[in-house]
mmCIF file of the N, C-alpha and C atoms, coordinates in Angstrom:
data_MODEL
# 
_entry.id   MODEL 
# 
loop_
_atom_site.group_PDB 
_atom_site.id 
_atom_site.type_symbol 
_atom_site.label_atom_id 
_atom_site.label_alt_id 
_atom_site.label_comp_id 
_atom_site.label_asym_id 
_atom_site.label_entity_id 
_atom_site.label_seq_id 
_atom_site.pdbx_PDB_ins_code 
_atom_site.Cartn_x 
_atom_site.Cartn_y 
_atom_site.Cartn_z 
_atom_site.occupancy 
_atom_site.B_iso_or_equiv 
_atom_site.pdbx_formal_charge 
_atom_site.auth_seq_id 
_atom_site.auth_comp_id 
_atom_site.auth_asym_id 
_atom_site.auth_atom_id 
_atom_site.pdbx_PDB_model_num 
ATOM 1   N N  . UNK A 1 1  ? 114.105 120.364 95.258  1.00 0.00 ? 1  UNK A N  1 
ATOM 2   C CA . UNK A 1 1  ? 115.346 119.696 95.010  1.00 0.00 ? 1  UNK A CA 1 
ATOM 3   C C  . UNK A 1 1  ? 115.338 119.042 93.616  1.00 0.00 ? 1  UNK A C  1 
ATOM 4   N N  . UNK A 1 2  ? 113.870 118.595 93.612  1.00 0.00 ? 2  UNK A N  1 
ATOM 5   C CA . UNK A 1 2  ? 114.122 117.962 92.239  1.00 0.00 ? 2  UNK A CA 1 
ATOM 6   C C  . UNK A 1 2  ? 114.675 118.712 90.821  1.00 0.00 ? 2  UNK A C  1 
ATOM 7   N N  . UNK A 1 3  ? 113.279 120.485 90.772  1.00 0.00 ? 3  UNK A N  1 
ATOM 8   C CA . UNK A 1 3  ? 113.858 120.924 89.727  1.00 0.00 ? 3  UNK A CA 1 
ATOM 9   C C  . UNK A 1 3  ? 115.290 121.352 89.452  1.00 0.00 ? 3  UNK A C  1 
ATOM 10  N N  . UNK A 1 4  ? 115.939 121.574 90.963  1.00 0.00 ? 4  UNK A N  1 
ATOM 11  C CA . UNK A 1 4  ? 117.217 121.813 91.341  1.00 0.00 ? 4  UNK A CA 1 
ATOM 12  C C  . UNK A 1 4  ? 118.326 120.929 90.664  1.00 0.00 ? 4  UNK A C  1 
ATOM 13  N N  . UNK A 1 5  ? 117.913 119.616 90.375  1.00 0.00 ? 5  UNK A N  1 
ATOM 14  C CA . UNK A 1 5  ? 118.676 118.392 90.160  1.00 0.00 ? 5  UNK A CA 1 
ATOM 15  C C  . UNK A 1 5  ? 118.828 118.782 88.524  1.00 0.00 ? 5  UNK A C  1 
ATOM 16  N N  . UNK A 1 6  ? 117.140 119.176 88.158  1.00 0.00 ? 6  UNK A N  1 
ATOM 17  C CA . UNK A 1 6  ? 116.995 118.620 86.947  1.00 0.00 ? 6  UNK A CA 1 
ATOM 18  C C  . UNK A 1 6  ? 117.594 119.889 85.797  1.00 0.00 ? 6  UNK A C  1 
ATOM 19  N N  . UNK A 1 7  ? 117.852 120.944 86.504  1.00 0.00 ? 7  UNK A N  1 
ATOM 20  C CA . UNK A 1 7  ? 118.301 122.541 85.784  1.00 0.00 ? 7  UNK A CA 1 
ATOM 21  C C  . UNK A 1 7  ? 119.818 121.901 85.515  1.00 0.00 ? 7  UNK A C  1 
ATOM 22  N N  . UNK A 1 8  ? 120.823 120.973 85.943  1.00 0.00 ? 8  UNK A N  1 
ATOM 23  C CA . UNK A 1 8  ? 122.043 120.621 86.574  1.00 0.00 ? 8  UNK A CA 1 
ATOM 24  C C  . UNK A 1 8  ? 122.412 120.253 84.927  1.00 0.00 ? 8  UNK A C  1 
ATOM 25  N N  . UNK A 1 9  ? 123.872 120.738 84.574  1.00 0.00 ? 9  UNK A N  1 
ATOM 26  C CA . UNK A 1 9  ? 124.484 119.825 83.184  1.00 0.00 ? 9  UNK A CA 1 
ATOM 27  C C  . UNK A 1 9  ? 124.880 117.866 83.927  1.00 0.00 ? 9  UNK A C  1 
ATOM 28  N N  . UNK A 1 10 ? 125.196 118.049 82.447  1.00 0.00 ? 10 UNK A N  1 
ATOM 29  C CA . UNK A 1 10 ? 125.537 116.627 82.847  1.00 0.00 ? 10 UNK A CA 1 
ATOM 30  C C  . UNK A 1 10 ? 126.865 116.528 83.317  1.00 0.00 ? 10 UNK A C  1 
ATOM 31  N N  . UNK A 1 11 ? 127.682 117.061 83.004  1.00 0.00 ? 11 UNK A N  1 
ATOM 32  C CA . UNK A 1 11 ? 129.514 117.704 84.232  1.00 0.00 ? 11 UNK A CA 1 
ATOM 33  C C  . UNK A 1 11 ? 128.904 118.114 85.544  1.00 0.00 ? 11 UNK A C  1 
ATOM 34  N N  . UNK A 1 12 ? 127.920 118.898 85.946  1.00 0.00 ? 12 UNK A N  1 
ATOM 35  C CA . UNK A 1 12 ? 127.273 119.037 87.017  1.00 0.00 ? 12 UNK A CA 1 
ATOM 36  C C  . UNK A 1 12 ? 126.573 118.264 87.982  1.00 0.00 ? 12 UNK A C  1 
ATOM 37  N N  . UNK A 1 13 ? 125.947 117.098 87.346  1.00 0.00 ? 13 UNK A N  1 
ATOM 38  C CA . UNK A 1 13 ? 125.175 115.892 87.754  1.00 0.00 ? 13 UNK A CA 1 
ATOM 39  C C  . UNK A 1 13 ? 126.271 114.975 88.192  1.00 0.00 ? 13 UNK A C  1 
ATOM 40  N N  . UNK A 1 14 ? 127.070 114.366 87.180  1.00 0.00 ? 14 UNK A N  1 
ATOM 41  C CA . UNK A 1 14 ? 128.348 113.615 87.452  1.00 0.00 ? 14 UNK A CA 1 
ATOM 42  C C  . UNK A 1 14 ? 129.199 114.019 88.736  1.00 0.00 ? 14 UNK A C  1 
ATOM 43  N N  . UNK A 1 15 ? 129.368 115.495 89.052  1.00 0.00 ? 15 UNK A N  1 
ATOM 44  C CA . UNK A 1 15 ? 130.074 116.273 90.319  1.00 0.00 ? 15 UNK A CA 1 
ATOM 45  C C  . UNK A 1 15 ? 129.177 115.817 91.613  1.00 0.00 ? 15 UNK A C  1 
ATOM 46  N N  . UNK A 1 16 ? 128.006 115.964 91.215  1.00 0.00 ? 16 UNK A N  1 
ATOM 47  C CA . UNK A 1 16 ? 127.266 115.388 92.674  1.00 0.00 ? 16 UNK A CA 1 
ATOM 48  C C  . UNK A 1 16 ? 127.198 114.325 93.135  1.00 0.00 ? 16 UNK A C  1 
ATOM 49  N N  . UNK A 1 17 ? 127.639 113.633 92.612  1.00 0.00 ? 17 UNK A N  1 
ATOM 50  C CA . UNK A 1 17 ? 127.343 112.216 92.719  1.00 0.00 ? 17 UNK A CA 1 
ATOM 51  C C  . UNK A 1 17 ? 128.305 111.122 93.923  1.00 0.00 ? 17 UNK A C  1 
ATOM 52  N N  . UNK A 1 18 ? 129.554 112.031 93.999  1.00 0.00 ? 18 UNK A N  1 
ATOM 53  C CA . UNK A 1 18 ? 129.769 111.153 95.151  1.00 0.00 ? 18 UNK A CA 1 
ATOM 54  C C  . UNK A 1 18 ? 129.661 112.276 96.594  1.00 0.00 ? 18 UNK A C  1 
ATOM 55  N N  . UNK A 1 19 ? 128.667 113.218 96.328  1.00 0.00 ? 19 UNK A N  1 
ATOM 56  C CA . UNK A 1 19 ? 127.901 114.267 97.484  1.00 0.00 ? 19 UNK A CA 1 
ATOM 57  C C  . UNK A 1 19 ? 126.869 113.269 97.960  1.00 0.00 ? 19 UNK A C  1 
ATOM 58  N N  . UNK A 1 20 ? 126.438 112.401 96.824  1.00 0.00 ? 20 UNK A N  1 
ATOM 59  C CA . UNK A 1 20 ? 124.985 112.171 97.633  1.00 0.00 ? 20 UNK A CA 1 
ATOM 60  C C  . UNK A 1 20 ? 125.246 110.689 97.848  1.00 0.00 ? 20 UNK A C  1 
ATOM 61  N N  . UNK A 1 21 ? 126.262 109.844 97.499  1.00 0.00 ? 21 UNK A N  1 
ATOM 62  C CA . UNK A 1 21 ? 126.853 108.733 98.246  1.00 0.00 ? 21 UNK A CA 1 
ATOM 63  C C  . UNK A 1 21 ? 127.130 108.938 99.712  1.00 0.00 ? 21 UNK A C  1 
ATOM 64  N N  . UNK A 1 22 ? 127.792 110.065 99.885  1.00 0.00 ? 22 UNK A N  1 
ATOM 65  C CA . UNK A 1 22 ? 128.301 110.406 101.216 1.00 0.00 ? 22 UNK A CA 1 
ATOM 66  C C  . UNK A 1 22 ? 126.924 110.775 102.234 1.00 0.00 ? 22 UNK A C  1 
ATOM 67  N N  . UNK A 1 23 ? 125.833 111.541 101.330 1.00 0.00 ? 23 UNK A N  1 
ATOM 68  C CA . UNK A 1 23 ? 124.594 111.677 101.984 1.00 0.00 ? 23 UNK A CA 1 
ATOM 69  C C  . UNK A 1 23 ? 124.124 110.294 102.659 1.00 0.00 ? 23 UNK A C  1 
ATOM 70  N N  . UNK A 1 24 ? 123.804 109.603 101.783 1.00 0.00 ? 24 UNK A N  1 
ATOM 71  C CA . UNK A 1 24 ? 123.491 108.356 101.614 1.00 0.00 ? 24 UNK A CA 1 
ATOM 72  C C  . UNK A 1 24 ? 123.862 107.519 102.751 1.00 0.00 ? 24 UNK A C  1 
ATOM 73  N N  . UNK A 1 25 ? 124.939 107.229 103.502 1.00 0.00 ? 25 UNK A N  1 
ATOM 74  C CA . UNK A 1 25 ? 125.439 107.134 105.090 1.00 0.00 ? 25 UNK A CA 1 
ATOM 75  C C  . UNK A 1 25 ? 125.871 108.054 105.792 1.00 0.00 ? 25 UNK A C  1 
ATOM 76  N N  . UNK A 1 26 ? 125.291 108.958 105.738 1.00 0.00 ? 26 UNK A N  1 
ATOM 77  C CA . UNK A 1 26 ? 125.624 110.407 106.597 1.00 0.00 ? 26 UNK A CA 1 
ATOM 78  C C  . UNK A 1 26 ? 125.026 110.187 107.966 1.00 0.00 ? 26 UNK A C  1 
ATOM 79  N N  . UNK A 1 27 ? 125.232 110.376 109.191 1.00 0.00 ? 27 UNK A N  1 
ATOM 80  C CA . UNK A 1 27 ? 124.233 110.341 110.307 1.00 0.00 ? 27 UNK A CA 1 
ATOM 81  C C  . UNK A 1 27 ? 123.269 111.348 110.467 1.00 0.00 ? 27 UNK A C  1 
ATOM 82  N N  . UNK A 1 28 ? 123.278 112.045 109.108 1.00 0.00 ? 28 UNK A N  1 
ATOM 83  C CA . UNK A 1 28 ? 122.225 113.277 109.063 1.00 0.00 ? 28 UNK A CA 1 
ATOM 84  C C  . UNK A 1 28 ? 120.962 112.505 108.644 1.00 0.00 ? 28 UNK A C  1 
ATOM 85  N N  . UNK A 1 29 ? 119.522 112.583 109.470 1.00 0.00 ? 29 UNK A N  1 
ATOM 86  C CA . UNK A 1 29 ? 118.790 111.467 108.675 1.00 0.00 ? 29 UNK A CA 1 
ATOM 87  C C  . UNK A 1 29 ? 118.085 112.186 107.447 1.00 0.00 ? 29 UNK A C  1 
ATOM 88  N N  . UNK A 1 30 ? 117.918 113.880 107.930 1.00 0.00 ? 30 UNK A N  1 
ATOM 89  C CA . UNK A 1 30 ? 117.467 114.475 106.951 1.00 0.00 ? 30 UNK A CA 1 
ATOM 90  C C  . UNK A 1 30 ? 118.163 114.337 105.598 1.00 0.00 ? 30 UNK A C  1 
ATOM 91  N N  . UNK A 1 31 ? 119.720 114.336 105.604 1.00 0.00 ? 31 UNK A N  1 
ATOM 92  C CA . UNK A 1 31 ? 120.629 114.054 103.959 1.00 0.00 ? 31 UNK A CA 1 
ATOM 93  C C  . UNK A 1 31 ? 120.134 112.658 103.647 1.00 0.00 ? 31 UNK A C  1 
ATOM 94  N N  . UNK A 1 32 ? 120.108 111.559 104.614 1.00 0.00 ? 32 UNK A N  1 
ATOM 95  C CA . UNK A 1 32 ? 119.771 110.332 104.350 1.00 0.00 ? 32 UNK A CA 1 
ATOM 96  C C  . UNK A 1 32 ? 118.367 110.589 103.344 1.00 0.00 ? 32 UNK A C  1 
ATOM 97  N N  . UNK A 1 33 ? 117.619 111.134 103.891 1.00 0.00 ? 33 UNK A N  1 
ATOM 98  C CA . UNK A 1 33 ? 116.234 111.288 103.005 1.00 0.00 ? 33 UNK A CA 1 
ATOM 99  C C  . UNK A 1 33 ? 116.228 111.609 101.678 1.00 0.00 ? 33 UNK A C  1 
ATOM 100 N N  . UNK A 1 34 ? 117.008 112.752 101.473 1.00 0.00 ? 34 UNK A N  1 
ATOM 101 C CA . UNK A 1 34 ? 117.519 113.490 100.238 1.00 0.00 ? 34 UNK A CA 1 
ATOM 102 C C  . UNK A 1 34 ? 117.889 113.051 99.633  1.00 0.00 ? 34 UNK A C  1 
ATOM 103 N N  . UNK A 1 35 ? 119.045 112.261 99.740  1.00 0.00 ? 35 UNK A N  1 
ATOM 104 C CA . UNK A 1 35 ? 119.823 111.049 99.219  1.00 0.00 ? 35 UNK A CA 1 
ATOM 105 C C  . UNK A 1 35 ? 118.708 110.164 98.400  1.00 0.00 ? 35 UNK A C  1 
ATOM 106 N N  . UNK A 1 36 ? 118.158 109.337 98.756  1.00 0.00 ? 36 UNK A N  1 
ATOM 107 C CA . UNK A 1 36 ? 117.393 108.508 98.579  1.00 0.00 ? 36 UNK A CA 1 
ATOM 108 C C  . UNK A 1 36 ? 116.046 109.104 97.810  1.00 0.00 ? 36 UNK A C  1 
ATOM 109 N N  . UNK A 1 37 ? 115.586 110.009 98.100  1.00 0.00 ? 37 UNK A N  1 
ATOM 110 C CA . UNK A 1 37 ? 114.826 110.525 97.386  1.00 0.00 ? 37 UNK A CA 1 
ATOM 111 C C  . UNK A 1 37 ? 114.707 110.778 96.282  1.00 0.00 ? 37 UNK A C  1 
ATOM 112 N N  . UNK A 1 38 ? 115.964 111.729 95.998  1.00 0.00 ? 38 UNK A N  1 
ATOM 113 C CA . UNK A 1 38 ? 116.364 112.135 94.579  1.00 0.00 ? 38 UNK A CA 1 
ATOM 114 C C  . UNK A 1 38 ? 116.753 111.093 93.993  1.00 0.00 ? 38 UNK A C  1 
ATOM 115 N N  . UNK A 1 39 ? 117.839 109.891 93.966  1.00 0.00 ? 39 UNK A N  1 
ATOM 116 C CA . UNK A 1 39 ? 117.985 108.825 93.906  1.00 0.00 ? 39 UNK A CA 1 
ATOM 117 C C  . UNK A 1 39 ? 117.160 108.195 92.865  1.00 0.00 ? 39 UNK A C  1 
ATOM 118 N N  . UNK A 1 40 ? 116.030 107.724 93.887  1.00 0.00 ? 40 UNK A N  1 
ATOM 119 C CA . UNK A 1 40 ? 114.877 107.397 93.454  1.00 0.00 ? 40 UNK A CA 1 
ATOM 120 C C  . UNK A 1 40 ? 113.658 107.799 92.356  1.00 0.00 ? 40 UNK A C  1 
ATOM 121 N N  . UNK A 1 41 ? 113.590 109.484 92.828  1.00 0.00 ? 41 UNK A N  1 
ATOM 122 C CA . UNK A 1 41 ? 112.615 109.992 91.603  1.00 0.00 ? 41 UNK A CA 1 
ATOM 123 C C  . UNK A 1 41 ? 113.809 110.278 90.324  1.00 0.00 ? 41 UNK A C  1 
ATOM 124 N N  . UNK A 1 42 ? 114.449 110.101 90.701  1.00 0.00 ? 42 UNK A N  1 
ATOM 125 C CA . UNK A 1 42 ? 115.348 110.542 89.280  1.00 0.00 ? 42 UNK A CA 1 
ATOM 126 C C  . UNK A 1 42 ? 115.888 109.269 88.445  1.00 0.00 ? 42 UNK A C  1 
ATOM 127 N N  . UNK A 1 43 ? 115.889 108.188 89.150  1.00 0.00 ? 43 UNK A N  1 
ATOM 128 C CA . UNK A 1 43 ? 116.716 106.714 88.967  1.00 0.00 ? 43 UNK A CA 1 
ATOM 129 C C  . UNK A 1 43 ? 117.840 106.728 88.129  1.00 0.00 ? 43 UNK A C  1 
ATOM 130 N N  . UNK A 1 44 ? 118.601 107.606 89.542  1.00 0.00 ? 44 UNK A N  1 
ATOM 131 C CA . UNK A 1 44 ? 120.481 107.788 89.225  1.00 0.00 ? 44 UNK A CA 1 
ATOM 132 C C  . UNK A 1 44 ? 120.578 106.252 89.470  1.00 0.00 ? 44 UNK A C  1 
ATOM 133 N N  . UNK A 1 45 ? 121.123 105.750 88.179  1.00 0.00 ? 45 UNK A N  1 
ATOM 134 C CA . UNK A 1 45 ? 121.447 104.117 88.365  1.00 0.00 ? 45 UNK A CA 1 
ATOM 135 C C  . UNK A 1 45 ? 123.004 103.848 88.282  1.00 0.00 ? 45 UNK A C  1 
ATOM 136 N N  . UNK A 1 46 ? 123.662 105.306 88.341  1.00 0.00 ? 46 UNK A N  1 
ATOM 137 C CA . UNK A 1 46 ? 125.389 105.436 88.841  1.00 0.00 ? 46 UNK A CA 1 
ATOM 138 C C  . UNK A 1 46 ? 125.377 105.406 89.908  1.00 0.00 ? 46 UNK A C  1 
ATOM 139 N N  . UNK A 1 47 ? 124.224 105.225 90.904  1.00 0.00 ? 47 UNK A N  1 
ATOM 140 C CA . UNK A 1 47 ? 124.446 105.339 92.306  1.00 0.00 ? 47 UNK A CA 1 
ATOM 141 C C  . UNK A 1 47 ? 123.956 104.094 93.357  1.00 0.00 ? 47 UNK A C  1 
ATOM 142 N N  . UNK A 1 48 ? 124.010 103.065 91.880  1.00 0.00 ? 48 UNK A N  1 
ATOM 143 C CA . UNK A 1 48 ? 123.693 101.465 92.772  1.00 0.00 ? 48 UNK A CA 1 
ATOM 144 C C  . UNK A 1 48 ? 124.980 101.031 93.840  1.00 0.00 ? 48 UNK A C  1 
ATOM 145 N N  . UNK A 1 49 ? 125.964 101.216 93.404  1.00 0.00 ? 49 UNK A N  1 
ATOM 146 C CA . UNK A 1 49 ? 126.966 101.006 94.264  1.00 0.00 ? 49 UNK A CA 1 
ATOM 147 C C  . UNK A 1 49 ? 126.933 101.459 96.079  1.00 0.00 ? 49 UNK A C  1 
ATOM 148 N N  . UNK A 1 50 ? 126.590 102.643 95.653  1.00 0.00 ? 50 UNK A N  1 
ATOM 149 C CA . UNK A 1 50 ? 126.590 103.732 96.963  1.00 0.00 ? 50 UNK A CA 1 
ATOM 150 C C  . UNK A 1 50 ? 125.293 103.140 97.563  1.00 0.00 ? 50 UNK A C  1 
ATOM 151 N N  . UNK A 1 51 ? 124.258 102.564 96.958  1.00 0.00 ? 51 UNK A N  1 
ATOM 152 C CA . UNK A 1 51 ? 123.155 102.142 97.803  1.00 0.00 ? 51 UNK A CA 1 
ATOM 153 C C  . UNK A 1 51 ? 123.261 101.145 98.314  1.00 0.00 ? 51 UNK A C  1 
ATOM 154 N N  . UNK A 1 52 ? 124.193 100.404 97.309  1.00 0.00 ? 52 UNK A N  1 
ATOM 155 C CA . UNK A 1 52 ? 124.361 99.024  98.310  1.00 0.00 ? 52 UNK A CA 1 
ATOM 156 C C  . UNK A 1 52 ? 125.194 99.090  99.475  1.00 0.00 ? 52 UNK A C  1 
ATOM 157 N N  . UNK A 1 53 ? 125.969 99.821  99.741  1.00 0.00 ? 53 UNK A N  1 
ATOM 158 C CA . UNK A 1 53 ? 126.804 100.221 100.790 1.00 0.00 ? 53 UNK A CA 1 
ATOM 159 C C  . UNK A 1 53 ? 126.178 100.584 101.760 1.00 0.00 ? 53 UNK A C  1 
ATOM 160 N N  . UNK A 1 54 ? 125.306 101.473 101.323 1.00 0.00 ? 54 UNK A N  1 
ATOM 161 C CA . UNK A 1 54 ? 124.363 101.785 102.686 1.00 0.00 ? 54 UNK A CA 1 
ATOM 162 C C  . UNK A 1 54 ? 123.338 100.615 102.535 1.00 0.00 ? 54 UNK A C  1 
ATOM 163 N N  . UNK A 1 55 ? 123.059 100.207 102.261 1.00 0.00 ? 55 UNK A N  1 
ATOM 164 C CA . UNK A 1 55 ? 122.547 98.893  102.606 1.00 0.00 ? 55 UNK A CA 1 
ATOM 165 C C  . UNK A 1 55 ? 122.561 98.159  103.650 1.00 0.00 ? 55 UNK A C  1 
ATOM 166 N N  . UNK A 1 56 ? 124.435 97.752  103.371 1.00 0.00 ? 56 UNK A N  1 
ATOM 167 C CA . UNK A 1 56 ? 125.694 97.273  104.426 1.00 0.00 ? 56 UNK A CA 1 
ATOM 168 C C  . UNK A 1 56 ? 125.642 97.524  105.272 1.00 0.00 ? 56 UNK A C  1 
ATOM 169 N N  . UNK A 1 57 ? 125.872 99.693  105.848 1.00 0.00 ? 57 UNK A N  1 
ATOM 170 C CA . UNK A 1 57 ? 125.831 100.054 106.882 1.00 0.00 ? 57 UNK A CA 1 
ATOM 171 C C  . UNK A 1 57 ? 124.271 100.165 107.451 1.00 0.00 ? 57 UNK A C  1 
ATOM 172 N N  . UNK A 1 58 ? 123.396 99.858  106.358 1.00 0.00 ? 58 UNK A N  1 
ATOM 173 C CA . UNK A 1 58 ? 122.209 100.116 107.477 1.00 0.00 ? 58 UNK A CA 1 
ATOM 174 C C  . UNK A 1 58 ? 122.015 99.020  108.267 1.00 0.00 ? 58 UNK A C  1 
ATOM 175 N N  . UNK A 1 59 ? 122.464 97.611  107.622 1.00 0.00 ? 59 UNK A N  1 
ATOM 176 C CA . UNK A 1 59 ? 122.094 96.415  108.512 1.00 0.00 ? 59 UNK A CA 1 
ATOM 177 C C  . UNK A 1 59 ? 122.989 96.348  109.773 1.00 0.00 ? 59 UNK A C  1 
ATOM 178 N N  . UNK A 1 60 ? 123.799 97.107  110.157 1.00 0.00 ? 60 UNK A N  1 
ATOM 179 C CA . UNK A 1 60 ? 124.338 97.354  110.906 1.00 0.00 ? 60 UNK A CA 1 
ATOM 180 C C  . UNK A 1 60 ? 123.774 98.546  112.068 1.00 0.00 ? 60 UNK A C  1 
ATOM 181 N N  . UNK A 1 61 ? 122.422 99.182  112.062 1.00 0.00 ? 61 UNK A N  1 
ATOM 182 C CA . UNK A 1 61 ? 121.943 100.031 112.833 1.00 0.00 ? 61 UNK A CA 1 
ATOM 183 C C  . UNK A 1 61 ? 121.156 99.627  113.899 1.00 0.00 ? 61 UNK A C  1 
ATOM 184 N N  . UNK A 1 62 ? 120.624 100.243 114.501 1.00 0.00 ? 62 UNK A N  1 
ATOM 185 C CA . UNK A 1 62 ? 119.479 99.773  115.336 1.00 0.00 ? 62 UNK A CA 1 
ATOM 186 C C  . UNK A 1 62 ? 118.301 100.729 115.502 1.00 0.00 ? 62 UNK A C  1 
ATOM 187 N N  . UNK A 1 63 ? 117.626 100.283 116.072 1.00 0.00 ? 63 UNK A N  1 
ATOM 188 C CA . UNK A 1 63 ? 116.490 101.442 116.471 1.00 0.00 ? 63 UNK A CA 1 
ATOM 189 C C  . UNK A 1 63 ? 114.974 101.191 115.177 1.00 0.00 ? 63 UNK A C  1 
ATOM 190 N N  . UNK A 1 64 ? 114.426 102.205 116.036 1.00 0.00 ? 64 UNK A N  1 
ATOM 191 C CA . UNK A 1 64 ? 113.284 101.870 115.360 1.00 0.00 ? 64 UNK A CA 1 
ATOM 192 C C  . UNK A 1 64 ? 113.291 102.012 113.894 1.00 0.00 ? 64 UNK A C  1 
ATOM 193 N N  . UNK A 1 65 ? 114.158 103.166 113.122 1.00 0.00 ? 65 UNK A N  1 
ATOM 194 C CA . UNK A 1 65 ? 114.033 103.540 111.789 1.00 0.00 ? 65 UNK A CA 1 
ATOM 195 C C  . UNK A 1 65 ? 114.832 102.901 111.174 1.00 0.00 ? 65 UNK A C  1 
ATOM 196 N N  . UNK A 1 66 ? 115.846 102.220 111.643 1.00 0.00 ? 66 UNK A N  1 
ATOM 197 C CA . UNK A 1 66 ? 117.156 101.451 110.306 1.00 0.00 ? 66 UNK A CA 1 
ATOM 198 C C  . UNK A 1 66 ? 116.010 99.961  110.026 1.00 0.00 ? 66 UNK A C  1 
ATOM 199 N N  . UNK A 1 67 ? 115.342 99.372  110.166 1.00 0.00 ? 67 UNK A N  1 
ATOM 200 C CA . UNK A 1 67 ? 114.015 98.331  109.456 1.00 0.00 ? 67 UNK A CA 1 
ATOM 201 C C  . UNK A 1 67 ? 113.252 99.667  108.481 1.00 0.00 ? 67 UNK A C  1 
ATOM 202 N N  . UNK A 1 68 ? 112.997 100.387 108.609 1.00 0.00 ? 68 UNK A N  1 
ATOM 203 C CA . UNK A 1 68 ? 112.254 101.776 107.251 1.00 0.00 ? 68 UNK A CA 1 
ATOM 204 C C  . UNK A 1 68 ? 112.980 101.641 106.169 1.00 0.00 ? 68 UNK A C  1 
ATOM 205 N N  . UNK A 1 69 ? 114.386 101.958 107.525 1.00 0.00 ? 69 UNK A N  1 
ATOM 206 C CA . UNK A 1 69 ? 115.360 102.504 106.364 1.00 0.00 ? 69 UNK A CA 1 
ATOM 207 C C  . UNK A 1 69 ? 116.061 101.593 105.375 1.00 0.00 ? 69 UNK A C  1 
ATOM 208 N N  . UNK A 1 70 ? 116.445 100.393 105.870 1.00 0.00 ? 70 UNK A N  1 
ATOM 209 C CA . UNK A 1 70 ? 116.595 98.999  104.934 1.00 0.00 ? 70 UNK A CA 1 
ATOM 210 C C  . UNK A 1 70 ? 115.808 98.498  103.629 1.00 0.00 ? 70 UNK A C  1 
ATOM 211 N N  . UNK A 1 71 ? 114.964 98.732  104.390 1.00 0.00 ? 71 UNK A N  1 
ATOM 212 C CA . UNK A 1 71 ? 113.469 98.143  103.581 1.00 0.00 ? 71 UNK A CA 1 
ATOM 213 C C  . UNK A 1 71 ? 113.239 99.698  102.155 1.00 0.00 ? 71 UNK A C  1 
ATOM 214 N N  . UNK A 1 72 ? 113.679 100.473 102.193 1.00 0.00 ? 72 UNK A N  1 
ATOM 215 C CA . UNK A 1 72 ? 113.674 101.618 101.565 1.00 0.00 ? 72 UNK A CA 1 
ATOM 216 C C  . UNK A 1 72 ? 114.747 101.703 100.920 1.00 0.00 ? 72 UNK A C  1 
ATOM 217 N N  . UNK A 1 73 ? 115.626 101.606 101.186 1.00 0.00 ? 73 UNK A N  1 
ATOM 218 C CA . UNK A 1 73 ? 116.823 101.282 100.502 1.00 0.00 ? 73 UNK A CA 1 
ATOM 219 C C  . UNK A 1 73 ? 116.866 99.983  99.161  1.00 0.00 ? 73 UNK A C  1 
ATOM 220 N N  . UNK A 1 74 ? 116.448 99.184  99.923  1.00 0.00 ? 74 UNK A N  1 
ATOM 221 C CA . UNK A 1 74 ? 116.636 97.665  99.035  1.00 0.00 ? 74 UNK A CA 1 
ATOM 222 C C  . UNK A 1 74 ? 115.364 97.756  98.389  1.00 0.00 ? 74 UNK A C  1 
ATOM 223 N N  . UNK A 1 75 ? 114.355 98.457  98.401  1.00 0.00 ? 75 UNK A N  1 
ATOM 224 C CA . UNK A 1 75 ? 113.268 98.759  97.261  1.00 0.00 ? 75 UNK A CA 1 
ATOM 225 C C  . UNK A 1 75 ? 113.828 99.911  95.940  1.00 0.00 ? 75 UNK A C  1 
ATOM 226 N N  . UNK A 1 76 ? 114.782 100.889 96.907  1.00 0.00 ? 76 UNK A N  1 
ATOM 227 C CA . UNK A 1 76 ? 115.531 101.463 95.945  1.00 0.00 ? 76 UNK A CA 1 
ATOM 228 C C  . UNK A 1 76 ? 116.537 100.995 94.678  1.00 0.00 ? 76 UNK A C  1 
ATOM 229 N N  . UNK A 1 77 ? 117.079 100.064 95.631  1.00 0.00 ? 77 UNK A N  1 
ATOM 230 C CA . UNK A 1 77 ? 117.911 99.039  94.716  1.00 0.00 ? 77 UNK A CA 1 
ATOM 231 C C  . UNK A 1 77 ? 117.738 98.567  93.720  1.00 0.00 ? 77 UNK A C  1 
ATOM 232 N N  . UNK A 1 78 ? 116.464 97.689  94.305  1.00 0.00 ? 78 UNK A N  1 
ATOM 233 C CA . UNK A 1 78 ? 115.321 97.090  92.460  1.00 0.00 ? 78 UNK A CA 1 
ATOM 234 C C  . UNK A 1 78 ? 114.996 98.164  91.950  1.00 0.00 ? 78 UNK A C  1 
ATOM 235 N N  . UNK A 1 79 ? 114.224 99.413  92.063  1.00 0.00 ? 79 UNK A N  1 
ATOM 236 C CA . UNK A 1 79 ? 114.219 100.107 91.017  1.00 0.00 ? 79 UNK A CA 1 
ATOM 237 C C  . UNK A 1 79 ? 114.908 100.676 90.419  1.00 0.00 ? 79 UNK A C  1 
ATOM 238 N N  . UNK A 1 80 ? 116.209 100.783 90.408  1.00 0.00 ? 80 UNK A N  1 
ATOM 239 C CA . UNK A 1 80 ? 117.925 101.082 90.139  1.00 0.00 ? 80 UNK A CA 1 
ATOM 240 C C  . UNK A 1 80 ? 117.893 99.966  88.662  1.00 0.00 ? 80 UNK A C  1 
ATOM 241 N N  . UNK A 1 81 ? 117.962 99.066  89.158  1.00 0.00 ? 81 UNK A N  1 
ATOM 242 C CA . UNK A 1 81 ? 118.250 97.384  88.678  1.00 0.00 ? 81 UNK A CA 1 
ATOM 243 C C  . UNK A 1 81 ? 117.468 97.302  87.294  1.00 0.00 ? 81 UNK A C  1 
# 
């Protein structure tokens, strides 16, 4: 995915970007991953907004993985920042 990201123009990069917002609170946990992943190794910092949102909706989850997933998120955040 990454070199996938990284072959991308910059009109191309900009187009994805509210794909992987939508990833980003998807109930898919696998897009959730993706999301965040790329995110992260790439430090799309156009996509602080969208993280904080899921942020929002993650504190709103339950179960064993939305505490991972919070805590992963808001580490994402600072390295955004």
């Amino acid at each position: 995915m990454l070199d996938e990201y990284d072959s991308l123009s910059d009109y191309e990069t900009k187009c994805i970007l509210p794909v992987l917002a939508e990833w980003l609170i998807s109930d898919d946990n696998r897009l959730r991953y993706d999301a965040s992943f790329l995110i992260s190794q790439r430090n799309i910092r156009e996509m602080i907004p969208a993280v904080q949102e899921a942020l929002t909706r993650c504190k709103a989850m339950s179960g064993p993985e939305a505490r991972y997933e919070f805590k992963k998120l808001k580490r994402i955040l600072e390295e955004l920042r």
